[in-house]
MOPAC internal coordinates of N, CA, C and O (Angstrom, degrees):
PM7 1SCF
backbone

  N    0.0000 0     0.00 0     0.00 0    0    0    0
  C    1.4500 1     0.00 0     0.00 0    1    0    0
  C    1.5336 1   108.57 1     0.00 0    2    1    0
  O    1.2310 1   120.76 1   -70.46 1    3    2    1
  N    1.1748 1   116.15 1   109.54 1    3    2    1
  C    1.4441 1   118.38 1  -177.99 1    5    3    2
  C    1.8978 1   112.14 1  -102.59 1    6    5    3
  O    1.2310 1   128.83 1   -40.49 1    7    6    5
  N    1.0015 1   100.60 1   139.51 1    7    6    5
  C    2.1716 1   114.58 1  -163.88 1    9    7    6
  C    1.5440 1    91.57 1   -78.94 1   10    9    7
  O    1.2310 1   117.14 1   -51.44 1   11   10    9
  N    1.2357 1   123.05 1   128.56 1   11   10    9
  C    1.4480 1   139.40 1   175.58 1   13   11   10
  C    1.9230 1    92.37 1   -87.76 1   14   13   11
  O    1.2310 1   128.97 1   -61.81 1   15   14   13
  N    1.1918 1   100.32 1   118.19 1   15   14   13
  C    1.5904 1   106.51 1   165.65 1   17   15   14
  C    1.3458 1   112.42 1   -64.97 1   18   17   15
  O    1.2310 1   126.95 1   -34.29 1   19   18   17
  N    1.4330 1   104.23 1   145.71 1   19   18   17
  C    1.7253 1   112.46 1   166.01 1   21   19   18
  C    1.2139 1   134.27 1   -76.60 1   22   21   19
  O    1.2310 1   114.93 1   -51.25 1   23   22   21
  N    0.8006 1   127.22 1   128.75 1   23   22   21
  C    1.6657 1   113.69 1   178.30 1   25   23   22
  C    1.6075 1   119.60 1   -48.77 1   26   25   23
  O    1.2310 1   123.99 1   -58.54 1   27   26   25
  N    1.1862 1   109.95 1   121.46 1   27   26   25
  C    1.5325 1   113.85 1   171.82 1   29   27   26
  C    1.6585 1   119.43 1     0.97 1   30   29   27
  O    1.2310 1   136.76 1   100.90 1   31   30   29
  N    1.9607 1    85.15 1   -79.10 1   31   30   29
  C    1.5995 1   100.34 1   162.93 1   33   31   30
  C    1.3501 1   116.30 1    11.33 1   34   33   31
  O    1.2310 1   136.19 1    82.61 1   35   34   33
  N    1.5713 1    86.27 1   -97.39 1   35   34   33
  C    1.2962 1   120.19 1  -157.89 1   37   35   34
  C    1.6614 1   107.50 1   -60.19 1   38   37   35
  O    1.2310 1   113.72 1   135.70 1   39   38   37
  N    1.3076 1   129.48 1   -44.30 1   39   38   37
  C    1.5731 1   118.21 1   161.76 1   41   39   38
  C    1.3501 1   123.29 1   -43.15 1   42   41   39
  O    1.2310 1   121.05 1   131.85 1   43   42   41
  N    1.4024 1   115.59 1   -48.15 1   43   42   41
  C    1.4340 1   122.13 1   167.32 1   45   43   42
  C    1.4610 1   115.59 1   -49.43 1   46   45   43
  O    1.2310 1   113.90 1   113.06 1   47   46   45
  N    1.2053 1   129.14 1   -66.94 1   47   46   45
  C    1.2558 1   146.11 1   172.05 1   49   47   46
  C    2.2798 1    94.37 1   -35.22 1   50   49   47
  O    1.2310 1   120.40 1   113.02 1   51   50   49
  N    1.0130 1   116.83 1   -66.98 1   51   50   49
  C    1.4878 1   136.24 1  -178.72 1   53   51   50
  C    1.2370 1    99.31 1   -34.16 1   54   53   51
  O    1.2310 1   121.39 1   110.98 1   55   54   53
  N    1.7916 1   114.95 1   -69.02 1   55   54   53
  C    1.1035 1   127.44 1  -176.40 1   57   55   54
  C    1.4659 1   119.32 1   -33.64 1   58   57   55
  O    1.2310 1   123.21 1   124.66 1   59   58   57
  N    1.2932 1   111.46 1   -55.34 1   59   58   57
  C    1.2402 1   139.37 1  -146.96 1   61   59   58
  C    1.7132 1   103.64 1   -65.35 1   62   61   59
  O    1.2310 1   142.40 1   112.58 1   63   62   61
  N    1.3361 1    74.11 1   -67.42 1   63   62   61
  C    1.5713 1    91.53 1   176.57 1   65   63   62
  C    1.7189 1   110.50 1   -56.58 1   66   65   63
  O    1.2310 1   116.48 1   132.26 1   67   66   65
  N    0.9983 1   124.30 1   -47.74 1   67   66   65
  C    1.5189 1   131.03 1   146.66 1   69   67   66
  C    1.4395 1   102.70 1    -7.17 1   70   69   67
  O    1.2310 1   127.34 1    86.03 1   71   70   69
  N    1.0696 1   103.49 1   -93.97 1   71   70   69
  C    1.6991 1   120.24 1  -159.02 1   73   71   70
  C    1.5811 1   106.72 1   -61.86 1   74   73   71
  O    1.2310 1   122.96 1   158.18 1   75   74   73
  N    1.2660 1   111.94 1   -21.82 1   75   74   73
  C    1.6540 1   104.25 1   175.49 1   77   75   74
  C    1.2841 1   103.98 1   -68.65 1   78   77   75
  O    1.2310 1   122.46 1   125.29 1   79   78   77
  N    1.5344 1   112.88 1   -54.71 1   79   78   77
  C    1.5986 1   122.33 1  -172.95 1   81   79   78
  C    1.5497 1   110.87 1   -47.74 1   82   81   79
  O    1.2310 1   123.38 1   150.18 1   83   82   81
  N    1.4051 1   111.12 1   -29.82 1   83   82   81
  C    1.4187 1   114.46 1   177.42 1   85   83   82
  C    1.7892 1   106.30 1   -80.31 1   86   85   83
  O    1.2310 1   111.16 1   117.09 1   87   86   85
  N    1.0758 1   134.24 1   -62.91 1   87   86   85
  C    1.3970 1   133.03 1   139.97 1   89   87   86
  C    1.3875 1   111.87 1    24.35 1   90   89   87
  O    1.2310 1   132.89 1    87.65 1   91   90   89
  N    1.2979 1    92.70 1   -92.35 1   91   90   89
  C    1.9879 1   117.79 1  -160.28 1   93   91   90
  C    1.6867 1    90.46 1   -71.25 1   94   93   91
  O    1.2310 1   115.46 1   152.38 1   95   94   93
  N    1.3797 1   126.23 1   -27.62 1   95   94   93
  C    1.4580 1   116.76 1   178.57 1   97   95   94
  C    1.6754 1   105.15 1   -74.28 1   98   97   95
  O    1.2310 1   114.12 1   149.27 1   99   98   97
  N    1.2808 1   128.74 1   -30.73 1   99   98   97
  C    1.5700 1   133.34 1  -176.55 1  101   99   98
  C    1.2553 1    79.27 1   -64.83 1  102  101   99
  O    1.2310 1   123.90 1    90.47 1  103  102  101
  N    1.3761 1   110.12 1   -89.53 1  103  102  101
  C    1.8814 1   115.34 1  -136.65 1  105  103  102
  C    1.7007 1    91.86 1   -60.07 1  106  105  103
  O    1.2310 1   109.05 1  -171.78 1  107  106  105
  N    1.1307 1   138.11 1     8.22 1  107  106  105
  C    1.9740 1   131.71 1   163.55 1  109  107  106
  C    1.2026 1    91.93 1   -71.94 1  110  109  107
  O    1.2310 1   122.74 1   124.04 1  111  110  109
  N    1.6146 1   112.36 1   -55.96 1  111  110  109
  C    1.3802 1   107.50 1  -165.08 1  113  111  110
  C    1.7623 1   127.24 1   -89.23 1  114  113  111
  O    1.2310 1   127.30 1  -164.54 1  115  114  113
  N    1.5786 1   103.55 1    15.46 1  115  114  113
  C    1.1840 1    92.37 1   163.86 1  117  115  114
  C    1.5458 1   105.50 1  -114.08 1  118  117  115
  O    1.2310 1   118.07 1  -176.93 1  119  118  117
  N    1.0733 1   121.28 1     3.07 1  119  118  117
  C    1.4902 1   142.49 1  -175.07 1  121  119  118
  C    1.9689 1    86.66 1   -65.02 1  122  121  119
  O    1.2310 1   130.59 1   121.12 1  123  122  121
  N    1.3164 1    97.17 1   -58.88 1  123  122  121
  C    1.3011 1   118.72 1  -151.95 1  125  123  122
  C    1.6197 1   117.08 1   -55.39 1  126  125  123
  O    1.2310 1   141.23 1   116.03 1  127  126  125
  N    1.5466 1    76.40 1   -63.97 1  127  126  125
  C    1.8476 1   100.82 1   171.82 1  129  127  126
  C    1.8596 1   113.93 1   -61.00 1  130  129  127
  O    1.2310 1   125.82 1   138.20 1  131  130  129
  N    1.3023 1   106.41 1   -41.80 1  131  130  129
  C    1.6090 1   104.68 1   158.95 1  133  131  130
  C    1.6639 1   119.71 1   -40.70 1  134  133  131
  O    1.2310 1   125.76 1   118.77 1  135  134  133
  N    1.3665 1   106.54 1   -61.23 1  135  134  133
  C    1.7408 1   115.84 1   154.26 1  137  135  134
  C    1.2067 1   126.27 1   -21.91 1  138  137  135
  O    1.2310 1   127.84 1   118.01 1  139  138  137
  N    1.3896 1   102.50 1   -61.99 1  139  138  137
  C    1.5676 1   101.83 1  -157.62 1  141  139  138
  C    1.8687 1    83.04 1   -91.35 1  142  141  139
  O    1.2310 1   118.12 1   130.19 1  143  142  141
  N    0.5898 1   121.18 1   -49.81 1  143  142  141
  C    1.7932 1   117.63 1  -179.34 1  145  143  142
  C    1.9553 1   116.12 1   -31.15 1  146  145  143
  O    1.2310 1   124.65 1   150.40 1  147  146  145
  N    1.5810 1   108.69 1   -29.60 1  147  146  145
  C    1.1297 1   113.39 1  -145.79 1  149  147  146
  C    1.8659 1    83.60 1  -121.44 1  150  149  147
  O    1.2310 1   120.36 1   169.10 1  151  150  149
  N    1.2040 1   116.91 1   -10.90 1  151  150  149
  C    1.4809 1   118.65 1   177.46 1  153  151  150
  C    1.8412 1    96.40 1  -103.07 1  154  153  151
  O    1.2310 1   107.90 1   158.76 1  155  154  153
  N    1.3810 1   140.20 1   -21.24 1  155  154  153
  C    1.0546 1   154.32 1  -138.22 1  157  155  154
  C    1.9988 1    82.88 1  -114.37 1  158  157  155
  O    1.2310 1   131.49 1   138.49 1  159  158  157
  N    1.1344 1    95.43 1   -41.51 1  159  158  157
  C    2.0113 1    91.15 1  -176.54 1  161  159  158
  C    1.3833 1   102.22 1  -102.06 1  162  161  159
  O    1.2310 1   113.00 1   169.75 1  163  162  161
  N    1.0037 1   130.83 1   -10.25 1  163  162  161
  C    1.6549 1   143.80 1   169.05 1  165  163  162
  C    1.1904 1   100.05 1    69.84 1  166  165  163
  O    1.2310 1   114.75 1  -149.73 1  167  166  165
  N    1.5606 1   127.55 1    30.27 1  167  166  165
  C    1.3719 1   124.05 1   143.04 1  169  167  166
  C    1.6174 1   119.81 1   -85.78 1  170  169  167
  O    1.2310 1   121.42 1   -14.36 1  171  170  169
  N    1.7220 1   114.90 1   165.64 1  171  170  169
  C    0.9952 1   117.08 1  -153.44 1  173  171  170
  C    1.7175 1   100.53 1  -121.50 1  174  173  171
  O    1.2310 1   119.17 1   174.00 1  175  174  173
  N    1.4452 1   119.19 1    -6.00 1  175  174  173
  C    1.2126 1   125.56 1  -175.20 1  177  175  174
  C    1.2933 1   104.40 1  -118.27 1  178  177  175
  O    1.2310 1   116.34 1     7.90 1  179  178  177
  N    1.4182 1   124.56 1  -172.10 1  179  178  177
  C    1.2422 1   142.29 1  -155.84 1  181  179  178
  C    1.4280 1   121.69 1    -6.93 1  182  181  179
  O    1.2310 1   114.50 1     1.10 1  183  182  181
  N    1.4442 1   128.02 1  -178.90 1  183  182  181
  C    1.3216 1   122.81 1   173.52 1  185  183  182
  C    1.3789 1   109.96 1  -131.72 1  186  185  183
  O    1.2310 1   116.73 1   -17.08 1  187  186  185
  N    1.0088 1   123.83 1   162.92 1  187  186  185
  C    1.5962 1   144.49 1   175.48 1  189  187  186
  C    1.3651 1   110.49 1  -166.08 1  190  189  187
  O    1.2310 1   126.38 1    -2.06 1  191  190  189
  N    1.7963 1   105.34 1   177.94 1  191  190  189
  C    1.0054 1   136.25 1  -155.35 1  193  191  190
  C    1.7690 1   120.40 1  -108.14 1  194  193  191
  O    1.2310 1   134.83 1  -165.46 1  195  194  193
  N    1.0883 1    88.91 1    14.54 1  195  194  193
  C    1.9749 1   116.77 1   169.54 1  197  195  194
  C    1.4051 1    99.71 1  -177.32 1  198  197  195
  O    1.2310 1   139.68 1   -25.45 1  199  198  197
  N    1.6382 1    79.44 1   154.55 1  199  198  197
  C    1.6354 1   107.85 1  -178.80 1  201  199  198
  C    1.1929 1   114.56 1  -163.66 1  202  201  199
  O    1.2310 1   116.98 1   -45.44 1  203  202  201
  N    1.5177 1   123.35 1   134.56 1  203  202  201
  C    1.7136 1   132.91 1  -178.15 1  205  203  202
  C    0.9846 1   113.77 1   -81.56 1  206  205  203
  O    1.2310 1   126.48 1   -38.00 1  207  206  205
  N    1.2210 1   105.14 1   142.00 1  207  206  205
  C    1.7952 1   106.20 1  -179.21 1  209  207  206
  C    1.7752 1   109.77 1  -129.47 1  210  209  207
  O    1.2310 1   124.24 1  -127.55 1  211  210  209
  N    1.9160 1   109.47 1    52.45 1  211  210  209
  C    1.3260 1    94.99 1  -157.33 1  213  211  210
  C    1.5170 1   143.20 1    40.74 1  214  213  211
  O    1.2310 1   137.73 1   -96.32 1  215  214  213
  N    1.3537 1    83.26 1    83.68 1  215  214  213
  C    1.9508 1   112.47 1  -167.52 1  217  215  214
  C    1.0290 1   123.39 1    70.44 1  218  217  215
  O    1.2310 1   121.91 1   174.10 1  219  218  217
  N    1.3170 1   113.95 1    -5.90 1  219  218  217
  C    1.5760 1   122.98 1   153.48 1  221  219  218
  C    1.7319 1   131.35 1   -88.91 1  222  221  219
  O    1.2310 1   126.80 1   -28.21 1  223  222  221
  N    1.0350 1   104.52 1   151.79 1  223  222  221
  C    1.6817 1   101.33 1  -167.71 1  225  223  222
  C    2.1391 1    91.64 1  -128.12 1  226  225  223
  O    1.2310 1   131.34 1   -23.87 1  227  226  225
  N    1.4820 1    95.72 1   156.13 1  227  226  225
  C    1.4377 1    98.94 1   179.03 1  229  227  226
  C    1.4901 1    94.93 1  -146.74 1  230  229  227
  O    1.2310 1   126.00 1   -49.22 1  231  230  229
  N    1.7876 1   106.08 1   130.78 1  231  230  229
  C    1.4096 1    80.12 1   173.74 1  233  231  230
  C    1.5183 1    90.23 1  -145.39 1  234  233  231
  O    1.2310 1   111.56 1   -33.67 1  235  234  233
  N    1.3770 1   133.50 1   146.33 1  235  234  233
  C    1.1755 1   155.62 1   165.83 1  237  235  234
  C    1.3134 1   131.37 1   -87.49 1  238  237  235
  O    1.2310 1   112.15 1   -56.06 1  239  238  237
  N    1.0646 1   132.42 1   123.94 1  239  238  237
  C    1.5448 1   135.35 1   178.34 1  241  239  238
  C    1.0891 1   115.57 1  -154.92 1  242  241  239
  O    1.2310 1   125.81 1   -46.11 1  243  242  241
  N    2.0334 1   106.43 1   133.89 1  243  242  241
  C    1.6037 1   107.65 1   173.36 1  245  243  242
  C    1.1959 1   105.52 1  -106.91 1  246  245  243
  O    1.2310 1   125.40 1    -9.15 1  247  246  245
  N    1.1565 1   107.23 1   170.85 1  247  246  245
  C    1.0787 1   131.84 1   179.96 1  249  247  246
  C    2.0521 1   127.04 1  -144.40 1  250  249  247
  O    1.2310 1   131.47 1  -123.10 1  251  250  249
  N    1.2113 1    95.47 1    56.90 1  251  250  249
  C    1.3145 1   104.36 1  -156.45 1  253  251  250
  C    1.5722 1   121.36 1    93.16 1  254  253  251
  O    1.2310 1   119.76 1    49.37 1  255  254  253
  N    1.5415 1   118.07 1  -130.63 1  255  254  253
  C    1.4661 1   102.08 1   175.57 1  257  255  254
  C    2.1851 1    91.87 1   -91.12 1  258  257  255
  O    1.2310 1   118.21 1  -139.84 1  259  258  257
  N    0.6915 1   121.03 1    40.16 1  259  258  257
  C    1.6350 1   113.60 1  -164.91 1  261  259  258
  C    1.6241 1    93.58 1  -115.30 1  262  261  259
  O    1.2310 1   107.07 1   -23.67 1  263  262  261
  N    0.8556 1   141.69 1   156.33 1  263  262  261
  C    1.6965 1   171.46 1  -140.80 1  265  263  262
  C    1.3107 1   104.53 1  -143.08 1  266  265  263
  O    1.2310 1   118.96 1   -54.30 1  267  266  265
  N    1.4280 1   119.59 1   125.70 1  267  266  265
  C    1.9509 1   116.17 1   143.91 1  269  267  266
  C    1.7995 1    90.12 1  -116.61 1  270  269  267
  O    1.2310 1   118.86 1   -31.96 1  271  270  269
  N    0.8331 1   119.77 1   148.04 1  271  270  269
  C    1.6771 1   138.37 1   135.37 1  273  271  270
  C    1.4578 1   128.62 1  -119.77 1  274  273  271
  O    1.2310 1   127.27 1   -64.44 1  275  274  273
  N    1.1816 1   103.61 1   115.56 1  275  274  273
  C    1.5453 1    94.05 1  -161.56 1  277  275  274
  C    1.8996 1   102.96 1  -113.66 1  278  277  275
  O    1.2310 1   110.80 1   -54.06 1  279  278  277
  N    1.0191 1   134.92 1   125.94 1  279  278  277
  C    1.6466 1   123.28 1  -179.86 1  281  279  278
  C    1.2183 1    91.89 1  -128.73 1  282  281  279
  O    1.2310 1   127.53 1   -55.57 1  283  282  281
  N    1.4318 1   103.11 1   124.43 1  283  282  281
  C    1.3877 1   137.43 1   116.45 1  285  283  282
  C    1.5523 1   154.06 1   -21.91 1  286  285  283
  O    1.2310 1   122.52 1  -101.25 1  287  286  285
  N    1.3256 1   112.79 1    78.75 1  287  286  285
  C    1.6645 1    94.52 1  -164.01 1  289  287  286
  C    1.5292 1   109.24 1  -135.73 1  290  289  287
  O    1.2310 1   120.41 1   -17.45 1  291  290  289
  N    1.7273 1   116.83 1   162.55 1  291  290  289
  C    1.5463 1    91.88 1  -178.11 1  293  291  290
  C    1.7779 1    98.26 1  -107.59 1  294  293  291
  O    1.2310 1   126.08 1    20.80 1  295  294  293
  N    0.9988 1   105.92 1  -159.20 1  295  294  293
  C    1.6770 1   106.56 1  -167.47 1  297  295  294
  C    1.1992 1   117.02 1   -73.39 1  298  297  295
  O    1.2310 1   116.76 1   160.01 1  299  298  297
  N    1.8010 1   123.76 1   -19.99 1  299  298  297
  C    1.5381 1   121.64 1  -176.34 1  301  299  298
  C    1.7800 1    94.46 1  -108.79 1  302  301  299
  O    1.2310 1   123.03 1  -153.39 1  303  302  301
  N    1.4226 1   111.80 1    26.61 1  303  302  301
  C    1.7745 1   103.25 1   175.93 1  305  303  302
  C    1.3017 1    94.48 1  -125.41 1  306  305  303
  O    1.2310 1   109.31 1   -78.50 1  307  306  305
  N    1.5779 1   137.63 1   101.50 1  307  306  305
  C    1.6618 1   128.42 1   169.02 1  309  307  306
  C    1.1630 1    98.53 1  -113.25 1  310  309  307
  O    1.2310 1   127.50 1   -26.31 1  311  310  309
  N    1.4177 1   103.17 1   153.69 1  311  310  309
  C    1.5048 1   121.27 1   156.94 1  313  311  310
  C    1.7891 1   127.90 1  -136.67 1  314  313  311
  O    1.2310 1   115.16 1   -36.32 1  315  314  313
  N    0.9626 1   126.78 1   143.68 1  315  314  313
  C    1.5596 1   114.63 1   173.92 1  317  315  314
  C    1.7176 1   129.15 1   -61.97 1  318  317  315
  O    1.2310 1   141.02 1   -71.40 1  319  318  317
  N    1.0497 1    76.81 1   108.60 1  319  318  317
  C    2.1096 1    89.96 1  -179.75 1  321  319  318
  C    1.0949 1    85.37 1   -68.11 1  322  321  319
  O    1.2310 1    94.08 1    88.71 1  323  322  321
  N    1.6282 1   162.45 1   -91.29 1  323  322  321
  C    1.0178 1   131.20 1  -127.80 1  325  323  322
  C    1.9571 1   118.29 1   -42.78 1  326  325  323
  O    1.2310 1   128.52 1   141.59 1  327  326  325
  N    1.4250 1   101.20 1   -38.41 1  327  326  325
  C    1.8851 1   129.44 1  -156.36 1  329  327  326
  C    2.2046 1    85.37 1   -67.05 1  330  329  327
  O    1.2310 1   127.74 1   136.53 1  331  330  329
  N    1.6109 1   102.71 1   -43.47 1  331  330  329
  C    1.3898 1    98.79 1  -172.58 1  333  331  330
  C    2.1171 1    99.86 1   -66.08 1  334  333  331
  O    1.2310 1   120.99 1   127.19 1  335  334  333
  N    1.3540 1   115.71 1   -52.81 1  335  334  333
  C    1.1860 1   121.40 1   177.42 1  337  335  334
  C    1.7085 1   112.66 1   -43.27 1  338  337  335
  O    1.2310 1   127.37 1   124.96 1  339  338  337
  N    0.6966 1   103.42 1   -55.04 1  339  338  337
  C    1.7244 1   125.64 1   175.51 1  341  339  338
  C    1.1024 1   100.34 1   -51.38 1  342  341  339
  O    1.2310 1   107.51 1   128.34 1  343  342  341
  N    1.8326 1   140.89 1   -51.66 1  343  342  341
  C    1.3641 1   123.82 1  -177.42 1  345  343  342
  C    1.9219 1   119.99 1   -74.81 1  346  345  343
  O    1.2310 1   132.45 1   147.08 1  347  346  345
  N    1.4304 1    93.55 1   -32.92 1  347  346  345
  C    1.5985 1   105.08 1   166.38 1  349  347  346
  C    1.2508 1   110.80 1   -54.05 1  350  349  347
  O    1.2310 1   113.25 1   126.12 1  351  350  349
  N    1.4550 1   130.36 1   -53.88 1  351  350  349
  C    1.3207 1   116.91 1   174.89 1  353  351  350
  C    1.6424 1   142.97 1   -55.54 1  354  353  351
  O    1.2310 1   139.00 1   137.23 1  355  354  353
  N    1.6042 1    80.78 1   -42.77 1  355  354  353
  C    1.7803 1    96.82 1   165.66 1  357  355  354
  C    1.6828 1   105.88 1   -75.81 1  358  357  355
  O    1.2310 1   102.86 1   177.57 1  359  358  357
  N    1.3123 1   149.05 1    -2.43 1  359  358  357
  C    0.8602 1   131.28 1   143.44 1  361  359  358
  C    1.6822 1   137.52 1   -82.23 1  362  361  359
  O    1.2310 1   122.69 1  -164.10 1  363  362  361
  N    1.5197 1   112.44 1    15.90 1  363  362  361
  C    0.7681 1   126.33 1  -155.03 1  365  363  362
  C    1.7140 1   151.90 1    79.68 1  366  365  363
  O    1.2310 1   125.58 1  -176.85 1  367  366  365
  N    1.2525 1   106.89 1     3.15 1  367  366  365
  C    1.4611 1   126.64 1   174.86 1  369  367  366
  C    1.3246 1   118.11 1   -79.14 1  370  369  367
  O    1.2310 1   119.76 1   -22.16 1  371  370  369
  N    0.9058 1   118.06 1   157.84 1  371  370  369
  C    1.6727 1   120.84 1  -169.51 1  373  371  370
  C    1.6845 1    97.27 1  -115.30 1  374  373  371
  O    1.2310 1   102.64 1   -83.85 1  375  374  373
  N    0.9529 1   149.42 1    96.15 1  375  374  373
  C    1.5266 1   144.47 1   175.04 1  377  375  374
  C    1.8270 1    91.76 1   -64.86 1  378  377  375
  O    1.2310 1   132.08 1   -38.49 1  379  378  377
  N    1.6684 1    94.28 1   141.51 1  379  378  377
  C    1.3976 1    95.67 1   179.11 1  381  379  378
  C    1.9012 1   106.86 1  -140.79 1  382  381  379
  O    1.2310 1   126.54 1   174.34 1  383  382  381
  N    1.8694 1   105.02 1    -5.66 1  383  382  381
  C    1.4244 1   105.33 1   171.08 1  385  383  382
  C    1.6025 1   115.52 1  -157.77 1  386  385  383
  O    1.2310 1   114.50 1   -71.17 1  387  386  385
  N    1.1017 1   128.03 1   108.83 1  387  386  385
  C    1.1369 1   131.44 1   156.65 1  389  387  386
  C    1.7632 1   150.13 1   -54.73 1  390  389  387
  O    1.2310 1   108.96 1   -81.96 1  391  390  389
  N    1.4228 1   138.27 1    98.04 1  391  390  389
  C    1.0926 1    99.96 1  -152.36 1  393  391  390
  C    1.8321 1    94.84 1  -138.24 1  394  393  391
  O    1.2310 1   109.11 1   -23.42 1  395  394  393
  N    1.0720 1   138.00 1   156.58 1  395  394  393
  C    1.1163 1   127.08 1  -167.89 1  397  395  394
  C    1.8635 1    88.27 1  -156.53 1  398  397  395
  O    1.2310 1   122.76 1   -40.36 1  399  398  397
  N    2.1374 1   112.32 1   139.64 1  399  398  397
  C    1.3422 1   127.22 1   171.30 1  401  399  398
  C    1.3879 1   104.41 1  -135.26 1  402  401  399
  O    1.2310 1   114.89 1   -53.24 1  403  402  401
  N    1.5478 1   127.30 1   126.76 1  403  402  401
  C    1.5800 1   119.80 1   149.71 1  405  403  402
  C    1.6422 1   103.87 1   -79.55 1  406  405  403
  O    1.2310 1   125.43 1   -52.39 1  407  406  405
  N    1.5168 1   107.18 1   127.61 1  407  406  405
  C    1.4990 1   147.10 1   132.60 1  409  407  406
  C    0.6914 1   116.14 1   -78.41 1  410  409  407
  O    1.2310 1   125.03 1   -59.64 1  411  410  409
  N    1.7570 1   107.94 1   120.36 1  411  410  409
  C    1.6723 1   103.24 1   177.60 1  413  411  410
  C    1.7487 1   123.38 1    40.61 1  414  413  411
  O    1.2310 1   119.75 1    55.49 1  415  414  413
  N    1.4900 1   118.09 1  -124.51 1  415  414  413
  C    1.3592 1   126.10 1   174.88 1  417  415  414
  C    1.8135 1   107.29 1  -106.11 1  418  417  415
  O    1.2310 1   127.97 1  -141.73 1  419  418  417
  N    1.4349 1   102.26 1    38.27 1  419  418  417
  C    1.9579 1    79.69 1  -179.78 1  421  419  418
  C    1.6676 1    70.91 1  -145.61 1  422  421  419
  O    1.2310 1   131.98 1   -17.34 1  423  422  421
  N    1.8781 1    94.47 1   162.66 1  423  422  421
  C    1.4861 1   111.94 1  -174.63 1  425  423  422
  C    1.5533 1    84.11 1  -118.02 1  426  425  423
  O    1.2310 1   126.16 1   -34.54 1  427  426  425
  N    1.5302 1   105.77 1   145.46 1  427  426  425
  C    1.1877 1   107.78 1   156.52 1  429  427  426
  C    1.5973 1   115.42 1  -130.59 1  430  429  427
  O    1.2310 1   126.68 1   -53.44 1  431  430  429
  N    1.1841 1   104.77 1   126.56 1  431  430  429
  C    1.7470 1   121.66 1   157.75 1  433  431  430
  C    1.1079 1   147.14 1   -96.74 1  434  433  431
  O    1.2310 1   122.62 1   -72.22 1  435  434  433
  N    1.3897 1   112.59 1   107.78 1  435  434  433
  C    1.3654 1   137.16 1  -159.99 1  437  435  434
  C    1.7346 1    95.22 1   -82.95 1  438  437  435
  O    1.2310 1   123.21 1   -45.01 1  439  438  437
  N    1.6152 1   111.45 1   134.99 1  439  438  437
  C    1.7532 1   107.43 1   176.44 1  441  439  438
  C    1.6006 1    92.93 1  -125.62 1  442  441  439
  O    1.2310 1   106.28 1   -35.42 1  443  442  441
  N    0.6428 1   143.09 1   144.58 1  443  442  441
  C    1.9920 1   138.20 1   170.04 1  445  443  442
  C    1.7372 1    92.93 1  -144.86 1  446  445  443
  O    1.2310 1   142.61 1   -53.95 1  447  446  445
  N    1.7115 1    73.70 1   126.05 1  447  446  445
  C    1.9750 1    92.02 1  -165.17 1  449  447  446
  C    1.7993 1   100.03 1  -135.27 1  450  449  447
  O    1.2310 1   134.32 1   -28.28 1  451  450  449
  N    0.9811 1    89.92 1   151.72 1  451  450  449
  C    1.9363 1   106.61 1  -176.16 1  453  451  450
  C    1.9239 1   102.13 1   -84.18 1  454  453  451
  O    1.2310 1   120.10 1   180.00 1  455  454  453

């Protein structure tokens, strides 16, 4: 059984549509993460790229299609990293490294996501 090639065209055309779908999936998810960023500092206006959550710090950065999340916390503020991993995924991110250091009295967690 030999594969009949496509016409150029039509890859282009494929592509295209490709990369929009990828598009409209970014700007959901920065729509999103703006959201949760601005419900996460319990302000109701603008957005950015950190936010406190009483002794906690959150901070976000892209880097192309690539992810940092980095949190901040001190020893009487925990939360479950799996629940943070778990929302990256259902938004579509692929987590690909985990990394966690105590300083002094604060933990920090490194997330690096696709």
């Amino acid at each position: 059984m030999q594969l009949e090639e496509r016409p150029v065209q039509d890859q282009v055309e494929e592509a295209t549509t490709y990369i929009k779908l990828l598009t409209q999936r970014v700007e959901e998810m920065r729509r999103r993460r703006s959201q949760a960023l601005m419900t996460a500092s319990g302000s109701g206006s603008g957005s950015g790229s950190s936010s406190s959550m009483g002794g906690s710090v959150v901070e976000v950065r892209e880097f192309g299609s690539n992810l940092e999340v980095v949190l901040i916390s001190g020893p009487c503020k925990t939360f479950m990293l799996h629940q943070i991993i778990s929302i990256l995924e259902q938004e579509g991110a692929e987590v690909v490294n985990v990394n966690f250091s105590n300083i002094g009295d604060q933990i920090f967690h490194t997330i690096h996501a696709q």
